[in-house]
C-alpha positions as CSV (number, residue, x, y, z in Angstrom):
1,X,14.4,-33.6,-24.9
2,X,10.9,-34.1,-23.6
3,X,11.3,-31.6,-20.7
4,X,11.5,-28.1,-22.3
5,X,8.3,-28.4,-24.4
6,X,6.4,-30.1,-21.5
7,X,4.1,-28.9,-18.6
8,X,6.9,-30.1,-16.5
9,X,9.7,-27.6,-17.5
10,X,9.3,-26.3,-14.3
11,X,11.2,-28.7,-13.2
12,X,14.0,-27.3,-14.7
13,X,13.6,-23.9,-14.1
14,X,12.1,-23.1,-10.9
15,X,14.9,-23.2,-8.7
16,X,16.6,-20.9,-11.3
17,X,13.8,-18.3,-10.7
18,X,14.1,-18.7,-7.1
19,X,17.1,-17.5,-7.3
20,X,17.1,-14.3,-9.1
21,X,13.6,-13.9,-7.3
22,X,13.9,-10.2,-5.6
23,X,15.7,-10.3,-1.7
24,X,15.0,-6.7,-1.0
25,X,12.2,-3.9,-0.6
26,X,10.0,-6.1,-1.8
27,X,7.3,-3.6,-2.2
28,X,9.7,-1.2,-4.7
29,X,8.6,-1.6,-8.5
30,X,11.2,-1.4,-11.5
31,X,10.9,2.5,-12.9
32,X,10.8,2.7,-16.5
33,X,13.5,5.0,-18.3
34,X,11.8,7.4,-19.8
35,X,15.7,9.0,-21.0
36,X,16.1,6.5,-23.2
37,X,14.8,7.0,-26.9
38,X,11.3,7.1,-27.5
39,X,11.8,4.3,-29.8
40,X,13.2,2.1,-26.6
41,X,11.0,2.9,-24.0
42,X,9.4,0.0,-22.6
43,X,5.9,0.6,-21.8
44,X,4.4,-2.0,-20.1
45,X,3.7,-5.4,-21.8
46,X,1.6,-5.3,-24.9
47,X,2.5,-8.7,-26.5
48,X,4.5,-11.7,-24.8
49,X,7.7,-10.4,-26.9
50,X,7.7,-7.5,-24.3
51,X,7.9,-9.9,-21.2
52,X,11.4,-9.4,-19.0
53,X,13.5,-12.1,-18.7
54,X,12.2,-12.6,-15.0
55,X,8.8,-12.4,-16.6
56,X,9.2,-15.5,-19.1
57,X,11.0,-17.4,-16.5
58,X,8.4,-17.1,-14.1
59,X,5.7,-18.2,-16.3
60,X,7.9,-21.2,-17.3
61,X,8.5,-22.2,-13.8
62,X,4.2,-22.4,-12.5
63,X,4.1,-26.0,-11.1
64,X,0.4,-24.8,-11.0
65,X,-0.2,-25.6,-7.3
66,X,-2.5,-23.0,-6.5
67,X,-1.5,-21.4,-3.4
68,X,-1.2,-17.9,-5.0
69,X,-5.2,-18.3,-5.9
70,X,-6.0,-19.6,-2.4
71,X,-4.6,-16.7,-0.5
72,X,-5.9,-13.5,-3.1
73,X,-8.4,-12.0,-1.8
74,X,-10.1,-10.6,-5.3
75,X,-10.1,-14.8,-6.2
76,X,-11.6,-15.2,-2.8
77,X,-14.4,-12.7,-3.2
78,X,-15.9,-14.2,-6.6
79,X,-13.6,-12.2,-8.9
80,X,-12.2,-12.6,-12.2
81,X,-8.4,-12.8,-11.5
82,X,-6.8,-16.1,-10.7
83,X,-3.0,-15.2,-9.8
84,X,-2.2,-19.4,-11.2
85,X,-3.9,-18.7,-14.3
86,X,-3.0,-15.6,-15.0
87,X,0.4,-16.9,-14.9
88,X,-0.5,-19.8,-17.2
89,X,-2.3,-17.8,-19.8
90,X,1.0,-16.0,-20.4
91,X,2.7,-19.1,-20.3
92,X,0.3,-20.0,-23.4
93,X,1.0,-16.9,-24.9
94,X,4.7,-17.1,-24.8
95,X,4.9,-21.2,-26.1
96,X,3.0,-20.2,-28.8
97,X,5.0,-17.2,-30.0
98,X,1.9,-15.4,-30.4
99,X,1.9,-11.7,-31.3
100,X,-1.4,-10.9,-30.1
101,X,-2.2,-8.5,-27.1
102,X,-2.0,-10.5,-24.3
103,X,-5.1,-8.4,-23.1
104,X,-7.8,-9.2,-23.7
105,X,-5.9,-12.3,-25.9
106,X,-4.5,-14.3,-22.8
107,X,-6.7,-12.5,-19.9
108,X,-9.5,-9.9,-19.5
109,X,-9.6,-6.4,-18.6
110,X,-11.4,-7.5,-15.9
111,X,-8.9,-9.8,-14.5
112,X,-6.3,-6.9,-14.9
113,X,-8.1,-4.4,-12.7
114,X,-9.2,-7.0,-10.2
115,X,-5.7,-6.9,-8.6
116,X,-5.1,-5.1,-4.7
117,X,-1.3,-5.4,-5.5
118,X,-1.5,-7.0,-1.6
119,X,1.2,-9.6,-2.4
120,X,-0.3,-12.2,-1.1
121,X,0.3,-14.5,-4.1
122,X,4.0,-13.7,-4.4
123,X,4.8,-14.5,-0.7
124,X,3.1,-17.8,-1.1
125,X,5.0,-18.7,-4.4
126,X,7.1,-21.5,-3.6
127,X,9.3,-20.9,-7.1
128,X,9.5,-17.3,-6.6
129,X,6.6,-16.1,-9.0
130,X,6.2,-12.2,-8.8
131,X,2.6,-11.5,-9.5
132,X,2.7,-8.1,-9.3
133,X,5.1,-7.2,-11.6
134,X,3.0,-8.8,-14.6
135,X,-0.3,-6.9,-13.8
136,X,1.4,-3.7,-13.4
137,X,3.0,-3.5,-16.5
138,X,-0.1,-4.9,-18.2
139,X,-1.5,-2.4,-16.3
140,X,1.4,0.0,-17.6
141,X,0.8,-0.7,-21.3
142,X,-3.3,-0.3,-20.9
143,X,-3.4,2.5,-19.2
144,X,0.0,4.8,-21.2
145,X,-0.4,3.4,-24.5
146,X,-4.2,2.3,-24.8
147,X,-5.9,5.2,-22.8
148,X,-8.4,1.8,-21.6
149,X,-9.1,1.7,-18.3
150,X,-11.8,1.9,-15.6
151,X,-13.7,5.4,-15.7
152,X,-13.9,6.3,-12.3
153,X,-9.7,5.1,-11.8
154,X,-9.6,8.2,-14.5
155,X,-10.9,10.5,-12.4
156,X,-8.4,9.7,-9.8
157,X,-5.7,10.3,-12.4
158,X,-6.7,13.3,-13.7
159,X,-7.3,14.4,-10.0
160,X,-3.6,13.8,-8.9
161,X,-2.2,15.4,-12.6
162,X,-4.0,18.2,-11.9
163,X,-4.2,18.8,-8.2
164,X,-1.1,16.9,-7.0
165,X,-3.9,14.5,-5.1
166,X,-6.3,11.8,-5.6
167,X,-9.4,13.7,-3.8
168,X,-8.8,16.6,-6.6
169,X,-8.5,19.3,-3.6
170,X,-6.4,22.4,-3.5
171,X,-2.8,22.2,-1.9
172,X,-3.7,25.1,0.1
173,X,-6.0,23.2,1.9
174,X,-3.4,20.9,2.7
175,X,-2.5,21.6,6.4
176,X,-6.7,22.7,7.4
177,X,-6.2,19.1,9.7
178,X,-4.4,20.5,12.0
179,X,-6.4,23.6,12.5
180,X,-6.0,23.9,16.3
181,X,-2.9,22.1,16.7
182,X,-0.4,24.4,16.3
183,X,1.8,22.1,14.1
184,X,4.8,23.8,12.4
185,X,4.6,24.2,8.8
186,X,8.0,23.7,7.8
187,X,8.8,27.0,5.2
188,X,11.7,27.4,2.3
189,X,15.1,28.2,3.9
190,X,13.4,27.4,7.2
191,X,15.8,25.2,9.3
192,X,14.8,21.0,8.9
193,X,12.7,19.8,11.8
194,X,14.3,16.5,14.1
195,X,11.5,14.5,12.2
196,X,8.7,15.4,9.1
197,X,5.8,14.0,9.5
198,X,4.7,13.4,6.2
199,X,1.1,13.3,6.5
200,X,-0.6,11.8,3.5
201,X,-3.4,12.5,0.9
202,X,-6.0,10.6,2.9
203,X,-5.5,12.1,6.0
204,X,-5.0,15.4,4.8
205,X,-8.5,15.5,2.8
206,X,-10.9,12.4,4.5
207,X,-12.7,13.5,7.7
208,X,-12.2,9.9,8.7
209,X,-8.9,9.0,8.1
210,X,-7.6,12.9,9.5
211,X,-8.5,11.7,12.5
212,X,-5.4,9.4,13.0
213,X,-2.8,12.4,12.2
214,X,-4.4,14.6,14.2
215,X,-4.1,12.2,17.7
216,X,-0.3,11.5,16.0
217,X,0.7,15.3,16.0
218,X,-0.7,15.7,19.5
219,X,1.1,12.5,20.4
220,X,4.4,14.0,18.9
221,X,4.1,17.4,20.9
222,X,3.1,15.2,23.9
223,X,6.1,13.4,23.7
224,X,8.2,16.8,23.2
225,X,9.5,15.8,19.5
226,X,10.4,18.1,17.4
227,X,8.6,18.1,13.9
228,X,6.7,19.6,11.0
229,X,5.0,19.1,8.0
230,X,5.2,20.7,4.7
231,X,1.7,21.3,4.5
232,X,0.9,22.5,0.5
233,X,4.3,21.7,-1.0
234,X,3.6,17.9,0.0
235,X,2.3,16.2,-3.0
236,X,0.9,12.6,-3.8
237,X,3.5,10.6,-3.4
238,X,2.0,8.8,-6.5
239,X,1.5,5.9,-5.2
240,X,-1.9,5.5,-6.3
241,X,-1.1,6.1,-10.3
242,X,1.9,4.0,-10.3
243,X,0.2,1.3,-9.0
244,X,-2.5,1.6,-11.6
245,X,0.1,2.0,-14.5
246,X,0.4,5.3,-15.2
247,X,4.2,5.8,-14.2
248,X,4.5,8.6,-16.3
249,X,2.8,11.1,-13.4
250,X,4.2,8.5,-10.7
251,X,8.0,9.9,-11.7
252,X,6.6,13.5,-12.2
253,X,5.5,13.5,-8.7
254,X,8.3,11.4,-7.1
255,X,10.6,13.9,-8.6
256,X,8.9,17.2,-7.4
257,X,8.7,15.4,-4.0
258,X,12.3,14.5,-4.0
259,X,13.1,17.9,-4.9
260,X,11.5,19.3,-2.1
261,X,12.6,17.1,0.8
262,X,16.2,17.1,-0.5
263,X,16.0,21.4,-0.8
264,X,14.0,20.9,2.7
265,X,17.4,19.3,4.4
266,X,15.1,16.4,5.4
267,X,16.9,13.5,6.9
268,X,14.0,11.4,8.9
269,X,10.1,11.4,8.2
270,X,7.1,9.7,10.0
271,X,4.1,8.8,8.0
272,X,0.9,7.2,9.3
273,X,0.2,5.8,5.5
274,X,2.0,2.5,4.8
275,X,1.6,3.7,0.7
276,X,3.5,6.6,1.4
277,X,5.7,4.6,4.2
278,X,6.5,2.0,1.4
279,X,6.9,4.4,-2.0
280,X,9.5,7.1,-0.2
281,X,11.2,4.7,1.8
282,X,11.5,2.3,-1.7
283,X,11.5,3.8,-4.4
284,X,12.4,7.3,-3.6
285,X,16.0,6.2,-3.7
286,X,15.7,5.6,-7.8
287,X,15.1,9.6,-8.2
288,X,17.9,10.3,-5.7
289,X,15.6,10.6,-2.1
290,X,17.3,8.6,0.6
291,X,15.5,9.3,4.0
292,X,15.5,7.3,7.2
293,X,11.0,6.3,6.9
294,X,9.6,5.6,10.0
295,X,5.9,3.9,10.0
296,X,4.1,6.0,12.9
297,X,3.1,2.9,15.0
298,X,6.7,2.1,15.1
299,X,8.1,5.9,15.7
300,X,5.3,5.7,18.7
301,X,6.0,2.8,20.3
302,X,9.6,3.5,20.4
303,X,8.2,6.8,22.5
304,X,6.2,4.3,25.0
305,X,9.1,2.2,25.2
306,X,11.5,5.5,26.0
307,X,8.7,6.4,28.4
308,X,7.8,9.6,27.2
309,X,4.2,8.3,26.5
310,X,2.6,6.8,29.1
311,X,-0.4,4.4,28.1
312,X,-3.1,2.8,30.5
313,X,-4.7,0.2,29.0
314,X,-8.7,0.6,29.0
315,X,-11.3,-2.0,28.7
316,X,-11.7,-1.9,24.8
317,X,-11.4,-5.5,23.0
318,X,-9.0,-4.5,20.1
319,X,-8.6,-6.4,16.7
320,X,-5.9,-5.1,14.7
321,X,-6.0,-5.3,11.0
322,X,-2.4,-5.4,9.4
323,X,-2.0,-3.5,6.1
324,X,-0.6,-5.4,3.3
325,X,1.8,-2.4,2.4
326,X,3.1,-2.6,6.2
327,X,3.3,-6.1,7.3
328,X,3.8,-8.3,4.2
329,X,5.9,-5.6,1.8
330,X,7.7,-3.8,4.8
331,X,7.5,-6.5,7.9
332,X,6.0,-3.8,10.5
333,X,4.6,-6.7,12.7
334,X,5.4,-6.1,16.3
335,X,5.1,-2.4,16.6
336,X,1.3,-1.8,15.8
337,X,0.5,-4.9,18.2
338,X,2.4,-2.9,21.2
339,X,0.3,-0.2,20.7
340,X,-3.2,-2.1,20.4
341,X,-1.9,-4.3,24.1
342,X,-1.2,-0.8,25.8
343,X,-4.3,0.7,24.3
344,X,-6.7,-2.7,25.7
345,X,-7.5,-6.4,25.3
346,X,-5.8,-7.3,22.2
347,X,-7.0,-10.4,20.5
348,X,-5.7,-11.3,16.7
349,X,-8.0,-12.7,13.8
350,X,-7.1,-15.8,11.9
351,X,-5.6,-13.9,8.8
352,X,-2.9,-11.9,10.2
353,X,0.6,-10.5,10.3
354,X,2.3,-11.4,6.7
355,X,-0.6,-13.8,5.9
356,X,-3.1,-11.0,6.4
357,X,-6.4,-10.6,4.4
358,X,-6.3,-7.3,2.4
359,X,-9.0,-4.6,2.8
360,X,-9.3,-3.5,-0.4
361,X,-7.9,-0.4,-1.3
362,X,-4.4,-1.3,-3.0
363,X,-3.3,-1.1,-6.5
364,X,-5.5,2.1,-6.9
365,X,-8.6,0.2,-6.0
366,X,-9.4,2.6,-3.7
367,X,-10.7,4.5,-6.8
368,X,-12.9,1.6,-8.3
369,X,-16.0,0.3,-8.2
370,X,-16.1,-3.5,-7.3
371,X,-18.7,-4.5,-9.6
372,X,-17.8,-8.0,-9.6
373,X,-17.9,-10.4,-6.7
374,X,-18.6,-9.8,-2.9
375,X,-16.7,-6.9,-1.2
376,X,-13.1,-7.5,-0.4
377,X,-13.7,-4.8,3.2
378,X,-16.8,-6.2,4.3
379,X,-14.8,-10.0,3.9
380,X,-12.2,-8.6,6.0
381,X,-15.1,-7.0,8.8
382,X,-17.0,-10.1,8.9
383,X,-14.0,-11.7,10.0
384,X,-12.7,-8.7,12.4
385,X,-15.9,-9.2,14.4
386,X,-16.3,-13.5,15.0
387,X,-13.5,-12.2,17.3
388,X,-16.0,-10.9,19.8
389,X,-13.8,-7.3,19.4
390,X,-15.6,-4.0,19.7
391,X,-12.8,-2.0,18.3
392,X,-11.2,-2.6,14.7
393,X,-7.8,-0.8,15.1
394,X,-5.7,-0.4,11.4
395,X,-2.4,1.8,11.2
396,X,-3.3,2.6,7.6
397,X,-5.5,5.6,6.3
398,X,-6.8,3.8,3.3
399,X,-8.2,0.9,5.8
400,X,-9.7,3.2,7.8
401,X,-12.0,4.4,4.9
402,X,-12.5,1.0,3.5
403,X,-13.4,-0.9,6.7
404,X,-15.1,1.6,7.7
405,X,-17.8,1.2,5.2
406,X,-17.7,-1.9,5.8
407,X,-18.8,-1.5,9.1
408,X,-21.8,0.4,8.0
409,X,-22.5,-1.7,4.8
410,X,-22.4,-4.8,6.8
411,X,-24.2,-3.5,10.1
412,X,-21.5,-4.4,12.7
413,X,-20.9,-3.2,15.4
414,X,-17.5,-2.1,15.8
415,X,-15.7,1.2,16.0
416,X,-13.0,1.3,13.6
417,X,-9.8,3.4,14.3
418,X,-6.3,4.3,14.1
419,X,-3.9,3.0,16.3
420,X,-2.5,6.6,17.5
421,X,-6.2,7.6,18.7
422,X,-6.0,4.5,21.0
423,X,-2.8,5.3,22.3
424,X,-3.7,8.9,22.4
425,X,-6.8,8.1,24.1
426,X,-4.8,5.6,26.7
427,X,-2.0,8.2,27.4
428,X,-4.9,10.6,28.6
429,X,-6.6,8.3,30.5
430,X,-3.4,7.6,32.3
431,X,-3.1,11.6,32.6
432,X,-6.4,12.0,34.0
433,X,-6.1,9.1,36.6
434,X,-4.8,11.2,40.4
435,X,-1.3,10.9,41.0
436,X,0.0,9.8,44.5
């Protein structure tokens, strides 16, 4: 009798929510039905009424522990959010059966935008929590329903609504990377390449980060593979607004994209951006796109292994930095670190594979300001460089751009780059070396 209106009801239920606790493409996120009648649509949580099932059970099974806040990196950097009391103020909100908005109610705005959606907290959960879900669909109801959310994450949205991508560019500068290259730009009708190497907003439009798909696509001709890219009908993926709430122009773009690579014949893409690895190898399938999604670092080493590309391994001391989206959503662990040992010296940092230590780009951060706190990037580059490495290596586009500045914010002295310009740069040393 005592148990159910006690702190220890967890006792009762968190072996119940470790069960139903999700198996499966853990980085996929439930699509909301906008079929249904306007009057049904669920959109995002307002109140604690509009908590799933999953939801209330999680927030009744919190034994309050504390691993989730130990391992966040937003907690760790003097933010608001605390992934244990976040679940705890909804907890509140539900035992008391109150009707009020949960935001700012049970938390903040702040605590609500604070979150890199790196996972961190759910993987530690030892009764199955899933963090993420509750901040994007308080995420969902701010951002669809409220129009509240951080001015310069507006830009972004109004950026990929209006220019199908988050840097606001035009589509038909889409393919100006590969100026040079002579990539294959894969046209309507056009028979479908072996592979199509989907290439990414970052790349496409960051000086920086199109630095990594331009040593890829050389690696790919190289290697003799036959590919192309769609150059301007490639869209967002919409990553980026799903993960800030706005699901609305997450579908509109995951269905334009389908469209395309279903019409396009596609049956196997490469992409060097874990975002885009982990949203069309995910969640594609919910709007009818099943494709075989190959991270590059794992399509390349796969080519070394065959022999195809022939790495020497040169004098740099590598550090490589795994991407939450790629080791702890999608468990891409052994393929990056085969490329950074036949690229140089690898050595690891303390935070690494699944219990990495985000850079802090995810959950559409890359598009905010972090007012709050210390930097999440220049955390994760103070740490890259007590490993005595000269050489931050990342597999990710959005870590390139972040730990890149925090490189120069924090004055270290490290190079930070993409695993395929390591290997690209190892293969031609082995090239230029005289053959017997």
């Amino acid at each position: 009798v005592y148990l159910p209106y006690s702190k220890h009801l967890h006792i009762l239920v968190a072996a119940i929510n470790v069960f139903f606790t999700r198996t499966g493409r853990r980085g996929r996120l439930e699509p909301i039905d906008f079929e249904q009648p306007e009057a049904d649509v669920r959109f995002g949580a307002a109140t604690a009424s509009d908590l799933t099932w999953k939801q209330l059970l999680d927030t009744m099974s919190c034994t309050e522990c504390g691993r989730c806040q130990d391992v966040c990196p937003a907690y760790n950097t003097g933010k608001e959010l605390s992934p244990k009391l976040l679940i705890m103020a909804l907890r509140d909100q539900v035992r008391a059966q109150s009707t009020a908005a949960l935001v700012p109610n049970a938390v903040t705005d702040n605590v609500v935008w604070d979150c890199v959606t790196c996972g961190a907290c759910v993987q530690e959960c030892p009764v199955g929590i899933e963090h993420i879900d509750h901040i994007v669909d308080l995420r969902r109801n701010l951002v669809m329903v409220e129009s509240r959310f951080p001015e310069e994450a507006g830009t972004m949205l109004r950026d990929v609504d209006r220019a199908s991508n988050p840097w606001g560019k035009a589509q038909a500068d889409r393919a100006a990377w590969a100026d040079g290259l002579d990539v294959r730009v894969l046209q309507p009708g056009e028979p479908p390449p072996d592979v199509l190497f989907w290439v990414g907003c970052a790349p496409a439009f960051d000086e920086r980060a199109k630095q990594g798909a331009r040593s890829t696509a050389k690696l790919l001709k190289q290697a003799g593979v036959d590919f192309a890219i769609l150059g301007p009908r490639e869209a967002c993926t919409g990553d980026p607004a799903r993960r800030m709430g706005d699901e609305y122009t997450y579908q509109r773009l995951a269905r334009q994209n389908v469209e395309t690579l279903n019409e396009s014949k596609v049956t196997k893409i490469v992409t060097t951006c874990p975002h885009c690895f982990n949203t069309i190898g995910n969640e594609y399938a919910d709007f009818g796109g099943g494709y075989e999604v190959v991270h590059h670092t794992e399509f390349l080493a796969e080519l070394v292994r065959e022999g195809k590309l022939q790495p020497e391994a040169g004098s740099r001391k590598i550090t490589y930095h795994d991407s939450c989206y790629l080791a702890r959503h999608n468990d891409v662990l052994s393929a990056p670190r085969e490329l950074a040992s036949a690229s140089g010296q690898a050595v690891e940092m303390p935070r690494h594979g699944r219990r990495t230590f985000c850079c802090g780009a995810g959950g559409a951060r890359m598009w905010m300001e972090e007012r709050r706190g210390r930097p999440i990037n220049e955390e994760r580059v103070r740490e890259a460089a007590e490993t005595g490495a000269d050489t931050l290596a990342v597999a990710c586009p959005f870590c390139t751009v972040m730990l890149d500045d925090g490189v120069r914010n924090t004055g270290t002295k490290m190079e930070v780059i993409d695993l395929a310009s390591l290997l690209h740069e190892a293969v031609e040393r082995r090239s230029a070396k005289p053959q017997p």
